[in-house]
N, C-alpha and C positions, 0 to 999 in steps of 0.2 A: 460615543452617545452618552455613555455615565457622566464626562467630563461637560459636556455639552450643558447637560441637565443639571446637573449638579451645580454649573456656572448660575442659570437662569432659578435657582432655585435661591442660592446666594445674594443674588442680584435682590431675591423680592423679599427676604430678611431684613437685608438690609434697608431699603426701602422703608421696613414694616416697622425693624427695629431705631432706626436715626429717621424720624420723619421731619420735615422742617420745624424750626423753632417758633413759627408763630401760628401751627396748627392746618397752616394748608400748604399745596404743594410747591416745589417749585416757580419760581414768577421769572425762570427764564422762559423767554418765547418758543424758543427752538434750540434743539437739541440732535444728539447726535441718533438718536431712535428717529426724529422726526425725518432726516434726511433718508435714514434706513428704510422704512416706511413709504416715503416720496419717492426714492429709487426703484422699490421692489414694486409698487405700484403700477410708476410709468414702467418699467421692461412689462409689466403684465398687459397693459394697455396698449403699447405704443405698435408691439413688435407685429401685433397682430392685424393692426390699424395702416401698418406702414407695408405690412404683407400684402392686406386687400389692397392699396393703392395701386402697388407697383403690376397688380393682377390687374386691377380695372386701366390702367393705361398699356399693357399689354394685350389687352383683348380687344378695343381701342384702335392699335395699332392695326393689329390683326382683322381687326373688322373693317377697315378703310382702306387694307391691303386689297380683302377680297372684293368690296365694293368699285374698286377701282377697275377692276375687270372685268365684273359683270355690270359697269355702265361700259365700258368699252367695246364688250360684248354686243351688247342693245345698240350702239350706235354705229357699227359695223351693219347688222342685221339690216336697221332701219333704211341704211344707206344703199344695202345690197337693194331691198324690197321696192326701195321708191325710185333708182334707176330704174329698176327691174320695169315700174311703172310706166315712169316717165316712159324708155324707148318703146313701150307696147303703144302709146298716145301717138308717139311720134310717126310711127308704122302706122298708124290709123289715121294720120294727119298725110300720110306719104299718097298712101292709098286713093283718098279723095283728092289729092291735087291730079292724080293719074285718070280720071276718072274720065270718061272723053264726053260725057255731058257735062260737066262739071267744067271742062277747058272749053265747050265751044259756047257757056252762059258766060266763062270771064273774057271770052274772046269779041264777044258782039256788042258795035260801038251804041249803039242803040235799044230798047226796048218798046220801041213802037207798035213795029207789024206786029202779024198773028202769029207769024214763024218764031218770032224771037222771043214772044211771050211764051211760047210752046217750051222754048227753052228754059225757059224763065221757072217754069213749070215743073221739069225735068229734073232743073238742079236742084230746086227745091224736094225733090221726092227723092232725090238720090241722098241729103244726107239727112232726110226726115224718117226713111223709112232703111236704114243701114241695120242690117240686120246684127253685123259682128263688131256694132261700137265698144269699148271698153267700158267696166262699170262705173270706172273713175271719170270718163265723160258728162258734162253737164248741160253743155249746148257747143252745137256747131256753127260755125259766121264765114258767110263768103264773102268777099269784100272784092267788085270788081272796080278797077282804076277806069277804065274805059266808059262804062256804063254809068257809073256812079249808082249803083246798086248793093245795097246789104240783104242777105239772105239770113234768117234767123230759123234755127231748124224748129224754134218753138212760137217765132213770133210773126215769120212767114218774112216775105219779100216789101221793100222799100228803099225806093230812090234816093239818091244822096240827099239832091234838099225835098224831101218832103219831113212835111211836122208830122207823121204817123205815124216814126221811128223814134222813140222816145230813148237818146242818148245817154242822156241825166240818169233815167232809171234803169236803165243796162247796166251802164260802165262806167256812173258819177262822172262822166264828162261832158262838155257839150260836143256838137258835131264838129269842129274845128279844131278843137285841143286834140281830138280822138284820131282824126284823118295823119293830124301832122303828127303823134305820137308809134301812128304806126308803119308810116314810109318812114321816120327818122330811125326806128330798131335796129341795130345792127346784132341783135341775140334771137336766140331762138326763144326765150320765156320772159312775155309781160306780164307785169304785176299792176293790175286796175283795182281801183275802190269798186266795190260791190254797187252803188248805186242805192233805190229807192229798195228795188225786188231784191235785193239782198242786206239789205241793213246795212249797219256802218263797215261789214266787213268784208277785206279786200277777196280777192282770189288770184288763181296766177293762170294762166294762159300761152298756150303751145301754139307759135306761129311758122305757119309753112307756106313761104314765098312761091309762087307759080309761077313760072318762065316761058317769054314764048320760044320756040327751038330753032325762028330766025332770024330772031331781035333779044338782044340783053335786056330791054326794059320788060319788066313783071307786067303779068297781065293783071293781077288782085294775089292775093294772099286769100288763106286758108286758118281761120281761129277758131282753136278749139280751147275752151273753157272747162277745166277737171279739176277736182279737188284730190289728196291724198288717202291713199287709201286708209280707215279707219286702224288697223291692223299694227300701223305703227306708230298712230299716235296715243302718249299714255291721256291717262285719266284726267283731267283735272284736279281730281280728289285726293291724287297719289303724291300732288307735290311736287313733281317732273313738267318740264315745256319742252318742246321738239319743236326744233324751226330750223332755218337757212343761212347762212352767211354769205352775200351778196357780193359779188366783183366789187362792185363803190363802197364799200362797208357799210350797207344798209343791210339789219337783219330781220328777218319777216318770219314771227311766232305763225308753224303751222297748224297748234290747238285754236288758237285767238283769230285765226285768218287777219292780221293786222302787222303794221310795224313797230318794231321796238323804239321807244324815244330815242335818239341821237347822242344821250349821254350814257346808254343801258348796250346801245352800237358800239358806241367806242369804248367802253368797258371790257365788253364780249372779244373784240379787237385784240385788246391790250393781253389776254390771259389767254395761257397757254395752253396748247390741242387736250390737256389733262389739268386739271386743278381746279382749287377754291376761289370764288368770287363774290361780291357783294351784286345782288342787283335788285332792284324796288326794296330795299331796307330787309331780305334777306339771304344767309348765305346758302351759296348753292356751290355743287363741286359739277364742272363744263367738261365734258366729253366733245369730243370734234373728229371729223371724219369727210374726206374730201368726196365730193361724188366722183364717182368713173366717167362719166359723157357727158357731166355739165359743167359750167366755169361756178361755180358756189360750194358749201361748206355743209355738211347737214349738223345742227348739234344739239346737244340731248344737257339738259340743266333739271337734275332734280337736287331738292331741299337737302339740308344736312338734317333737319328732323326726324328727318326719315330714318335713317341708319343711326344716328347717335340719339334721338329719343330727344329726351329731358335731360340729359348728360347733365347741362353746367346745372341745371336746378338742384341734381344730386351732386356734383361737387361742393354745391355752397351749403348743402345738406353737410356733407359729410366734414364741410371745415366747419361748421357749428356742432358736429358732434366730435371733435377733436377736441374742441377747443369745453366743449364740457365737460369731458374724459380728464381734462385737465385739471379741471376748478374740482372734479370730483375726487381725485387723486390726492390735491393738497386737500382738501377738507379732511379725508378719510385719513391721511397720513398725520394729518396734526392731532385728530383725535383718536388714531391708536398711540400718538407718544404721553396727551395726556392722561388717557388711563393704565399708562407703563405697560401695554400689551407685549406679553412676550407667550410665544406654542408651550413653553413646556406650564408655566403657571396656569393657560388657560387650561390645559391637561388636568393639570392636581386641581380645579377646581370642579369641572365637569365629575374624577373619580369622588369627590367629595360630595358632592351632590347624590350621585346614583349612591354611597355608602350612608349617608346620612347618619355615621356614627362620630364621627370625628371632629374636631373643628378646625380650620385651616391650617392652624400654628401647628400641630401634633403631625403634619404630617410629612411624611421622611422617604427620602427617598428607596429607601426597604419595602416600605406600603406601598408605593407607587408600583414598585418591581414585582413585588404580591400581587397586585392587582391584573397588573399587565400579562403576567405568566397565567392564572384564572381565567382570563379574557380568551386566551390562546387554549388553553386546555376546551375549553369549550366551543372553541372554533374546529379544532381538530373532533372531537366528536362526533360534531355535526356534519364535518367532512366523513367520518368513519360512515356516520349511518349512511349518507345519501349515496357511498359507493356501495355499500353492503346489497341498499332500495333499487339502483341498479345491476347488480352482480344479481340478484334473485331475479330481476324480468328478464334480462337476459337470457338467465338461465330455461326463464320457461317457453321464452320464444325459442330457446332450441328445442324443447320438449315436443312443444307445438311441431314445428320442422319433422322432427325424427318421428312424429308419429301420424304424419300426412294432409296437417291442417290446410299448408301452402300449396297450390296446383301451378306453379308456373315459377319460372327465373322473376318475371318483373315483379311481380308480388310480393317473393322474398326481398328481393334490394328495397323494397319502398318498406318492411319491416324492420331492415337492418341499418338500413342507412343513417338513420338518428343515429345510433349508436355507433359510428363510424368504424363496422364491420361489413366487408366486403368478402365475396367466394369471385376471385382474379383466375384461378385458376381450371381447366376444365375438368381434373379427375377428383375423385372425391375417396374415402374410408372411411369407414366405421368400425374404433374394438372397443371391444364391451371387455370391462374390467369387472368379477365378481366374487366376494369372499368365498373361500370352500369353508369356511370352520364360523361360526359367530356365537355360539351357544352360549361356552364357561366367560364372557368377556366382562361382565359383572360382577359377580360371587353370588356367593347367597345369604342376600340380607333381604332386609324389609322394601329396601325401593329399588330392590335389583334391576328390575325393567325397564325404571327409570334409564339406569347406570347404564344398561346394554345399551337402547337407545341412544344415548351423546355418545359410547363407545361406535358404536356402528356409524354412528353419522364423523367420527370425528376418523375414523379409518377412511372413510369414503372421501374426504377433504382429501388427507394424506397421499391414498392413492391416486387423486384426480392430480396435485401438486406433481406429484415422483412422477407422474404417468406422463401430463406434459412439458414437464421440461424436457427429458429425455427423446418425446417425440418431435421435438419442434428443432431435435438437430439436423434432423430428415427433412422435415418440413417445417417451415417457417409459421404456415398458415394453420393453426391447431388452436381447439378451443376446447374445454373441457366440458359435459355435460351432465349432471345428477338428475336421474330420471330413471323410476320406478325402484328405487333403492338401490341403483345399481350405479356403475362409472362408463359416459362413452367418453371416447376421444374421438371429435370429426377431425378425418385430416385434408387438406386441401390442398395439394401438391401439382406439379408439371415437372413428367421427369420418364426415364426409361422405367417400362413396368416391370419386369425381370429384376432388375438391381434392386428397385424397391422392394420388392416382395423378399428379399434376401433382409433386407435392411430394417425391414418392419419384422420380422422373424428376431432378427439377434435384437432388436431395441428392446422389443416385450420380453423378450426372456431375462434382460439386463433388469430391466423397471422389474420384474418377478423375482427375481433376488433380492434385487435393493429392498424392498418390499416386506419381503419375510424377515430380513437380517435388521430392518426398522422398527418393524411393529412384531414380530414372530406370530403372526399371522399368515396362512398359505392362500394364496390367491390364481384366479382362473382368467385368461383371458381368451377372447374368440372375435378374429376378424372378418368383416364382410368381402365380400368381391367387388373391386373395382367396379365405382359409377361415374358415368359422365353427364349427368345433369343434377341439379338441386332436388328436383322432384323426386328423382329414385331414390333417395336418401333413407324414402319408408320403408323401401325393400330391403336398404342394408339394417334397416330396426330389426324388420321383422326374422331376416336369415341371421342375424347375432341372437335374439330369442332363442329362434329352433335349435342353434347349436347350442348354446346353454343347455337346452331341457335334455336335446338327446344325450348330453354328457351329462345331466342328472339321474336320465332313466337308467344308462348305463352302468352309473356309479350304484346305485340301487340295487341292480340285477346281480351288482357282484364279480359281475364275471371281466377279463383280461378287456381290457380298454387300453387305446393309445391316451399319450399325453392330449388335454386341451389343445397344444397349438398343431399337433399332428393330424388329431382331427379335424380340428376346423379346416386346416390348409386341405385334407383327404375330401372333407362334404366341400368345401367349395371347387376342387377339380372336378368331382364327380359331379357337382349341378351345372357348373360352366361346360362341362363334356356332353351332356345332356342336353343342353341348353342347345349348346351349338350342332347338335346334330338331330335335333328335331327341328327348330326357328329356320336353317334355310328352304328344309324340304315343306315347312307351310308358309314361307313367302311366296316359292315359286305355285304353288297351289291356289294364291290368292294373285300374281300375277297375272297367271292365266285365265281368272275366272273374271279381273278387270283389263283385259287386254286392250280393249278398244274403247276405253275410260278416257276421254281429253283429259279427266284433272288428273290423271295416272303419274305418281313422280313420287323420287326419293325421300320425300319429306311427309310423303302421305302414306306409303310404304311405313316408314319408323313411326310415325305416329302411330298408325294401327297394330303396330306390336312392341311399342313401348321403347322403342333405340335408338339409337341418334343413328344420321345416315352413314358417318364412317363406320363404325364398328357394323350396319346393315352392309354396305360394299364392303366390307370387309371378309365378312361371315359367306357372301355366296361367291367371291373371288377364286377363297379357298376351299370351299365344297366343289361347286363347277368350273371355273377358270375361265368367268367370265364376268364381263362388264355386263351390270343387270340393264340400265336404260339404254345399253347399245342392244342385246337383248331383243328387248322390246321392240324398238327401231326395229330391226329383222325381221321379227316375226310380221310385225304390220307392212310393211312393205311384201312381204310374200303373199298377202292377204292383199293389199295392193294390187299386185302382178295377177293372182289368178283372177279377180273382177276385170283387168284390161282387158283378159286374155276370152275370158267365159261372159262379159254380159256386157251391155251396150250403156252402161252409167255415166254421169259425166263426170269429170274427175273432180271437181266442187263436191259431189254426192260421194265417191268414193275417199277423200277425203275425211270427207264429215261420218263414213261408213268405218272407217279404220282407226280411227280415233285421233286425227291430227288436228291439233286446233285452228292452223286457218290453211288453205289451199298453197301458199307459198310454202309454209314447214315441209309438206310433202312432197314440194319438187325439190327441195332442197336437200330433205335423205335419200329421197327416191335416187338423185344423184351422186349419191357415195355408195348404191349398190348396182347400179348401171348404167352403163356409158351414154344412154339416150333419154330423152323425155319419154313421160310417160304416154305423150299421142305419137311420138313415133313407134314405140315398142307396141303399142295396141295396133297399130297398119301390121308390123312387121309378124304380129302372132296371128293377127285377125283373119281368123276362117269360122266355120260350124262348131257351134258349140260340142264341149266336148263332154261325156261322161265322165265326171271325176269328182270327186266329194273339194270340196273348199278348203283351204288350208284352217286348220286352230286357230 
């Protein structure tokens, strides 16, 4: 770094010192800065410009992967939906040819009498009035050969040549092109111009030949006029067309009801069941899907706008802002070579500026290194204080903690969690570390109180230091705490409780030597009882207090006292002994008194006496040697049995009487204490009530 600097410091001497000989600078064009400059540039521009490309053709890629299968997708569907249709027409085209008024109106060669016009009549009301036409249906047409008869289910009955059937505006044909176009079919779907009543657009038409049963010549056909159901065709707005590909290669748009031009056909033709195509001056990507029961193509053509956007308009974006990342590069590289920029001189100009003592020439690479070390000492400061700013809130969110501010786990982690201190573990400690002696720690001068003061405060450091290292060979999870003049250590462990309680014994007594042999100060410590939640924490406050003071009054009174850690370990068996042999006998107390409580459970239990549910099963296991909610269960079931036995309830009521929260829970226990339901075991006891008090 010195050789570095000290190069580019040389560099600008010299520069300062040999300036050209006619007053300005060099009048070469380009130099070897300038390429320096141009290089460092473009890597700064390019790599990241050449980055996003290779992403935007990648996602690109990626995108017309997925598009590729979700038009594949659609045009599957589409295919499935409009078979699906189509054979529901067909079955309804099937139907009416079976129809035996329907065969005996294509069967009679005439329409004169009264009988045949009855018919006439007949077949008209049979597909006028079809109750289970499909909704794709738009008109029915009977066409009989014999009669020369059209039947329209909207426009009623008319004879071949009569002028009151208006061909033209039906089926844009006349009656001649119509007749010979539909004895020549050999398919089952015509495709007609819509005529006048439909506009210029075509529709398609399901034909169903009628036979007589003992003659091959048809007696009339059966035409049924439907459109596709709306469901599969897209939007118009969407940029997508859905149509047909035709046996002849004719391809018929089913948004447009119309045919495609003949060069947009043979386009459609040439491209493949998947891919890109030109067609009416834009491109589209052509999905294709054969129908199952027709001889045609169904195919699905939406826009490339769609999925690629404005793509090329941002390509030619993005080569115009290449191409000015470019011009901007050389500009900016040729005018840092001719103002000879180089980091380290703009350095010493910037310190020169902020010292405003100096003037450029004076100043040496010494001043710079002066400067720079000042710069750093007062970075480090600023660091000192803002860890210090946090080492004291910290401190007093533990205060807070240890003295019962927080009522719950979630509370605390959303206090600590800035601070990226977590309690991972479930047991908890608390030792109180506190001087026995602080009196003579000053002398006796004029600001003694002063002197005690930073002494007292500067021992409490000391012993919080000595106290947690030592602890944290135990447990990893220890924090140290100054509050109320005094030292805790929270420890936050998972481990066998026995061994700890050994290990926490010889660690204190270690940190109580080190201690006295450090400062020759005598020191007291006193540890709380195992807790297994956050919240109890203020009980281990409050029981490290009491053992303090008792070993204050003690030492007071004068008289033979155990050591601090003797006692504390003595008050804390004696309250845990205490504890555990009154706490089962008023659970089972308040068991009994919510016996037949639905919300009755282990977790309402510890809440109401303040302990988590293990150490609650834990505690009446080894009092009575039993399972408390199996317990329970028992007893209500016995209380169960004598209502089967003594009263006529129904077992909904006796349920809801015993405390089960719904009717199945209690066949369900009721079944782990006897082999039968609980309506057979009421037949099997069921006699006169009996005198006998109810069970508890």
């Amino acid at each position: 770094m010195k050789g570095f600097m000290g190069h580019g410091i040389r560099s600008f001497r010299e520069n300062r010192d040999h300036p050209p000989q006619d007053g300005r600078r060099s009048t070469r064009r380009f130099g070897g800065t300038f390429y320096l400059w141009l290089f460092s540039m473009l890597l700064i521009v390019m790599i990241p410009l050449i980055g996003s490309e290779w992403i935007r053709e990648r996602a690109s890629s990626l995108l017309l992967e997925e598009r590729m299968k979700s038009e594949t997708s659609l045009v599957e569907t589409m295919a499935m939906v409009a078979d699906r249709e189509f054979q529901s027409v067909s079955r309804y085209a099937a139907s009416m040819a079976e129809d035996e008024k329907i065969l005996s109106f294509l069967s009679a060669a005439q329409m004169n009498s009264a009988e045949e016009k009855m018919l006439l009549k007949q077949a008209f009301d049979a597909i006028h009035l079809e109750s289970n036409r499909p909704a794709a249906v738009q008109d029915v047409y009977l066409l009989s050969l014999r009669s020369g008869y059209l039947i329209s289910a909207r426009e009623g009955a008319n004879a071949e040549n009569s002028a009151l059937f208006d061909y033209e505006k039906n089926f844009g044909l006349d009656r001649e092109t119509f007749w010979n176009t539909v004895r020549s079919l050999r398919s089952t779907a015509l495709f007609l111009p819509g005529g006048e009543r439909n506009g210029t657009a075509w529709r398609i038409c399901c034909l169903r030949v009628v036979v007589e049963r003992s003659s091959a010549s048809p007696l009339g056909y059966v035409l049924i006029s439907y459109q596709f159901p709306k469901e599969i065709l897209s939007d118009e707005e969407d940029g997508a067309l859905c149509g047909l590909m035709l046996r002849d290669g004719r391809c018929w748009d089913m948004t447009g009801h119309r045919f495609f031009p003949e060069e947009d056909s043979a386009a459609l033709l040439r491209t493949e069941a998947s891919g890109f195509m030109s067609l009416q001056g834009k491109e589209y990507l052509l999905t294709r899907k054969h129908s199952g029961i027709q001889d045609w193509e169904y195919l699905r053509l939406v826009s490339s706008d769609l999925f690629y956007g404005n793509l090329r308009s941002y390509q030619r974006a993005a080569a115009l802002c290449l191409l000015g990342c470019l011009l901007l590069c050389f500009l900016l590289a040729l005018l840092l070579s001719r103002r000879n920029y180089h980091p380290v001189i703009q350095l010493v100009e910037n310190l020169q500026k902020s010292e405003n003592r100096k003037e450029i020439r004076d100043v040496n690479f010494q001043w710079i290194e002066e400067r720079y070390q000042g710069l750093q000492a007062s970075h480090d400061w600023l660091s000192g204080m803002l860890e210090q700013e946090k080492n004291l809130i910290v401190n007093n969110l533990f205060c807070r903690l240890l003295k019962g501010y927080y009522h719950s786990d979630y509370e605390v982690e959303n206090v600590f969690a800035p601070y990226l201190i977590a309690f991972w573990h479930p047991r908890f400690r608390l030792i109180l570390w506190s001087l026995d002696e602080d009196a003579d720690l000053a002398g006796e001068t004029e600001n003694g109180a002063d002197r005690q003061a930073n002494a007292i405060d500067q021992l409490l450091r000391t012993t919080a230091e000595t106290a947690t290292e030592r602890i944290r060979q135990i447990s990893e999870e220890a924090w140290p705490v100054l509050c109320d003049g005094k030292v805790f250590i929270l420890c936050n462990y998972a481990g066998n409780q026995v061994c700890l309680e050994k290990d926490f014994q010889r660690c204190c007594e270690e940190t109580r030597s080190a201690l006295a042999e450090k400062t020759g100060v005598a020191f007291s410590w006193f540890i709380s009882a195992e807790k297994q939640a956050v919240p109890e924490l203020s009980q281990a406050y409050m029981s490290c207090i009491e053992q303090m003071r008792q070993w204050n009054l003690a030492e007071e009174r004068g008289g033979e006292t155990a050591s601090p850690a003797e006692e504390s370990a003595a008050t804390e068996n004696n309250a845990e002994e205490a504890d555990n042999r009154s706490l089962p006998e008023t659970v089972m107390a308040y068991v009994h008194a919510h016996l037949y409580d639905p919300d009755l459970s282990l977790t309402k239990i510890g809440n109401a006496f303040h302990v988590s549910e293990s150490h609650l099963s834990r505690l009446i296991r080894r009092e009575y040697d039993i399972q408390l909610m199996s317990y329970v269960n028992a007893k209500r079931i016995e209380r169960v049995a004598w209502l089967l036995d003594h009263t006529e309830m129904t077992l909904s009521d006796i349920a809801q009487e015993t405390g089960f929260s719904t009717y199945r829970t209690m066949l369900r226990v009721f079944g782990q204490y006897y082999p039968v339901t609980p309506t057979q075991y009421r037949k099997e006891k069921k006699g006169p009530a009996k005198e006998q008090n109810p069970p508890d």
